[in-house]
C-alpha positions in Angstrom: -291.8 25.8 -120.0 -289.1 24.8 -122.8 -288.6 21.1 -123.0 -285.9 19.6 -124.7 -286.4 17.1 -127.3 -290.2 17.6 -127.3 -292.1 14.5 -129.4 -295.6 14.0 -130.1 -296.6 10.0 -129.6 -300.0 8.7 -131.4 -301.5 6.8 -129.4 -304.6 5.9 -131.4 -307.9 7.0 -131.6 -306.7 10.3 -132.6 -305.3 10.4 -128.8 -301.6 11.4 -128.7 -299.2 11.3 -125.7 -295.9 14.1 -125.2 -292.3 13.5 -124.0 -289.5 14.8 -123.9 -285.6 14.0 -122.9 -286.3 12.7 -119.1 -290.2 12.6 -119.2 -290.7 8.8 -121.3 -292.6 5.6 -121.3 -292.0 2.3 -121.9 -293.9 -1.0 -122.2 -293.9 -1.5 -118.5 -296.4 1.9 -118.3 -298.6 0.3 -121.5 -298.7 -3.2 -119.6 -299.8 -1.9 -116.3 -302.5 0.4 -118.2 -304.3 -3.0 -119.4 -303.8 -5.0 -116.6 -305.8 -2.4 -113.9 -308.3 -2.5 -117.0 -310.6 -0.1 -115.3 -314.7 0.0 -115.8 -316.1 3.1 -117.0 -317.4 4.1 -113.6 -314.4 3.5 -111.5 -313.3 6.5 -109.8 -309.4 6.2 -110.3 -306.0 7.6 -109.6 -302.4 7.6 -111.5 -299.5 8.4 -109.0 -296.5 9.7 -110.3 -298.1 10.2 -114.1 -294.6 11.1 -115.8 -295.8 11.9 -119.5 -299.4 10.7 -118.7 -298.8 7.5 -120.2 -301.2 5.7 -118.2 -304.3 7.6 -117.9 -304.2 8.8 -121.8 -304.2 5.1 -122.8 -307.4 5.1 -120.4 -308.7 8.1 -122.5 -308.1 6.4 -125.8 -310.2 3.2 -124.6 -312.7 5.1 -123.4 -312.7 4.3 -120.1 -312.9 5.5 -117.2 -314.9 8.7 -117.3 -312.8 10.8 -115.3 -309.1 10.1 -114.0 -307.2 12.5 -111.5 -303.2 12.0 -111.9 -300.8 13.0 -109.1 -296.9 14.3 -110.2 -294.5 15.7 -108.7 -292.4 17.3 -111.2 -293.9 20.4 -112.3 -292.0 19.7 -116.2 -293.9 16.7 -116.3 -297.0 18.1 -115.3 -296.4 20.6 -118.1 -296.6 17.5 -120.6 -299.8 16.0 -119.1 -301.3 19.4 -119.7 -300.2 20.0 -122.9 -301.9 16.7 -124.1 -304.8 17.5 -121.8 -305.4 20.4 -124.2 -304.4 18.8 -127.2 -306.9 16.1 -127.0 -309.6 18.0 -125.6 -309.7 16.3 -122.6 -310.5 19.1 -120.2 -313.4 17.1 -118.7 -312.0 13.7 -118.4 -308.5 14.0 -117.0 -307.6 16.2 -113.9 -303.5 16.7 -113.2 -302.5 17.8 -109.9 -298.9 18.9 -109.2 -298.3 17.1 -105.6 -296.6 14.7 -103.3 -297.4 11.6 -103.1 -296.6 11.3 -99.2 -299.2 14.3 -98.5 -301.9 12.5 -100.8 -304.5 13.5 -98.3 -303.7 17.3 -99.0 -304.6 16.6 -103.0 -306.8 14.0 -102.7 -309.8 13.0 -101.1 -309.6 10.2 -98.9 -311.4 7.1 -99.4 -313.7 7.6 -102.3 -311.1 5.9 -105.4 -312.0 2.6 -106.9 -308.7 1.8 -108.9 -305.1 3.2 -107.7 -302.3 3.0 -110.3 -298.4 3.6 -110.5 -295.6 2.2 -112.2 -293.0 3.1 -109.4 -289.2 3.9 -109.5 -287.6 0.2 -109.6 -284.5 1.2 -107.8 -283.8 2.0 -103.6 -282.4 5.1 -103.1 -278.9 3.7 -102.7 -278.9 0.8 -105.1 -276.2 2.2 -108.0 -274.9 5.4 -109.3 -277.8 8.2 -109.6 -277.9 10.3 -112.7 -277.7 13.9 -111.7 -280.7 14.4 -113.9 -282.8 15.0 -110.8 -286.5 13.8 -113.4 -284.4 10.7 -114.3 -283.3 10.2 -110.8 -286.9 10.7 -109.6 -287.8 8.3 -112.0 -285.5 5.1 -111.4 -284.8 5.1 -107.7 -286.6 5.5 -104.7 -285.6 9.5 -103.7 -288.6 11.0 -103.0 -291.0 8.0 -101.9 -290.3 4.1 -101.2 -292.5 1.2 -101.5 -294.5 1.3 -98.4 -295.1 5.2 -98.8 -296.4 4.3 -102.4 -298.9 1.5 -100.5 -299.7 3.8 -97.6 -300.9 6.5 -100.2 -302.5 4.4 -101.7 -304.6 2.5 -99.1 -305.5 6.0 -98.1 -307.6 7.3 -101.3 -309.0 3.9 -101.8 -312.7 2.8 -100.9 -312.8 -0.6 -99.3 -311.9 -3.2 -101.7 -311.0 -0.6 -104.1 -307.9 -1.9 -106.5 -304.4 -0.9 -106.3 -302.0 -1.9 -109.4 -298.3 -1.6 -110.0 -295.3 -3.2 -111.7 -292.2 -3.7 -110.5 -289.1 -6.1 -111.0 -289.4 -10.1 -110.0 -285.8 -9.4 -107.7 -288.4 -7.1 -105.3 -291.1 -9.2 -105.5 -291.3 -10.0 -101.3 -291.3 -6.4 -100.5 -293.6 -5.5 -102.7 -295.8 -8.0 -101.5 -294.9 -7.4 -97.8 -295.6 -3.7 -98.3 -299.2 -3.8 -99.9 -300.1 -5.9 -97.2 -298.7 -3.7 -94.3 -300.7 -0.9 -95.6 -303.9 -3.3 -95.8 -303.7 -3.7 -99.4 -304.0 -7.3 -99.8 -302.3 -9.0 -102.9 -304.7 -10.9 -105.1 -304.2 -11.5 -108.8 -300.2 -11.0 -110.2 -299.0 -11.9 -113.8 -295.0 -12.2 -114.7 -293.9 -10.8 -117.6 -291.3 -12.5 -120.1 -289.5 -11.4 -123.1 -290.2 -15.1 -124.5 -290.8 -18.1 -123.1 -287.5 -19.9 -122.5 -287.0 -17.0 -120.6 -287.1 -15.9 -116.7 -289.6 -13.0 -115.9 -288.5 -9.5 -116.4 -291.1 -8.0 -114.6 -294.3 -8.5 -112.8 -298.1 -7.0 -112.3 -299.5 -7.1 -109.4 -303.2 -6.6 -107.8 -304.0 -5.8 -104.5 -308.0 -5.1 -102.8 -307.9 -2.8 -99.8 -310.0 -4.7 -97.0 -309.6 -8.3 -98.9 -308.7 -11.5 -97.3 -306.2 -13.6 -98.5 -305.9 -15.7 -101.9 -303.3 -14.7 -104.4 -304.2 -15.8 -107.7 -300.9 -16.4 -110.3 -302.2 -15.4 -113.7 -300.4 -17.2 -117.0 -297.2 -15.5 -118.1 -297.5 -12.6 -120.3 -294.9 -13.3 -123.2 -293.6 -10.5 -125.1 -292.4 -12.4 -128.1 -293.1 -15.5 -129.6 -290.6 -17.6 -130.7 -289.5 -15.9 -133.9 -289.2 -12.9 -132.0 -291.9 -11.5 -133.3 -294.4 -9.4 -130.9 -296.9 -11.6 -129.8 -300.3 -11.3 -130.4 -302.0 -10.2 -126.9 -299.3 -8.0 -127.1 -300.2 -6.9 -129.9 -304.0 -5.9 -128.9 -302.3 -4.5 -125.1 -300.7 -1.6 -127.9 -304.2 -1.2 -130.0 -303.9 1.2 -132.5 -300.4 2.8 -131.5 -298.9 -0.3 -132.4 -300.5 0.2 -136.0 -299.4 4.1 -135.4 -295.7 3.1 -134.9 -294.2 4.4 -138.3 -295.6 8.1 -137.2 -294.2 7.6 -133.9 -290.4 7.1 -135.1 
């Protein structure tokens, strides 16, 4: 498959990520991939992998030992392969071209430790949608909503197995109300802001299939510092692709 404005991404580590016009990342994806900070022997999932952002990060840390991503689009898919073979990864990361909403026909049920997305931020009728149908895909809910997201989910995790997402602060009560419809309860969640002065952008939230309740508010995550200059937590989230920026440009 052709893809138009192909780029190669060093991650670090001699890891390297591809994208191309509609398939990208941003620092939401490289948040979330350090928040759900997974242990070597979790059994996890990525839903809706894009580029593979998320799960190559995981490969460049070293951990977990094996990650299965779920996408939809087949282009994208194409991309997650394509790094699959490039970093020799063949044993460590499995991509499977599938719906979301018919998880249990891709995925086994019940066995995942850690669940993962970074979800389109938009409802299916909230602004003008591109005609790009992978950019649509990708900002508003078209082909799966919240609670179908939780519902998936809660359906490949073990009990109090992890399910992480981000999402914007102006959704924050459905979020909430979805993941703990589908028996996902929330328990840790950490606002993101560009600096301090500022309000949150976005937020990272937790939830443990078969917990009780107890939410726990972690302390902001600041982008900048007050120079505007990344800030230093920040700085490690990126590792070495922050160092690997000039070869990125």
């Amino acid at each position: 498959m052709i893809h138009e404005k192909l780029r190669k991404h060093y991650l670090g580590e001699s890891t390297v990520v591809f994208t191309d016009s509609v398939h990208r990342f941003g620092t939401d994806a490289v948040l979330l991939a350090a928040f759900a900070d997974p242990k070597r022997s979790d059994k996890t999932v990525e839903f809706g992998t894009g580029c593979g952002i998320i799960s190559l990060i995981w490969c460049r840390n070293g951990k977990p030992m094996h990650i299965d991503a779920l996408e939809l689009q087949e282009d994208a898919v194409d991309l997650v392969r394509l790094a699959i073979e490039e970093n020799g990864l063949q044993d460590r990361l499995t991509v499977i071209n599938g719906d979301l909403k018919q998880v249990d026909t891709h995925l086994n049920k019940g066995c995942y430790d850690l669940v993962v997305m970074n979800p389109p931020y938009k409802k299916a009728d909230d602004g003008v949608i591109t005609p790009v149908r992978g950019l649509a895909i990708a900002r508003h809910e078209v082909m799966c909503d919240l609670n179908d997201i939780c519902q998936a989910a809660a359906t490949v995790l073990n009990t109090g197995g992890r399910f992480c997402m981000c999402h914007r602060p102006s959704r924050l009560s459905e979020v909430l109300c979805a993941m703990h419809e589908a028996g996902l309860e929330p328990k840790r969640i950490r606002f993101v802001q560009q600096k301090a002065e500022f309000a949150p952008n976005l937020f990272l939230v937790e939830g443990k299939k078969g917990a009780g309740e107890g939410l726990v508010v972690d302390k902001p995550l600041l982008l900048e510092d007050a120079l505007g200059n990344m800030t230093q937590e920040v700085k490690e989230i990126y590792g070495e692709y922050y160092e690997q920026k000039g070869r990125n440009q």
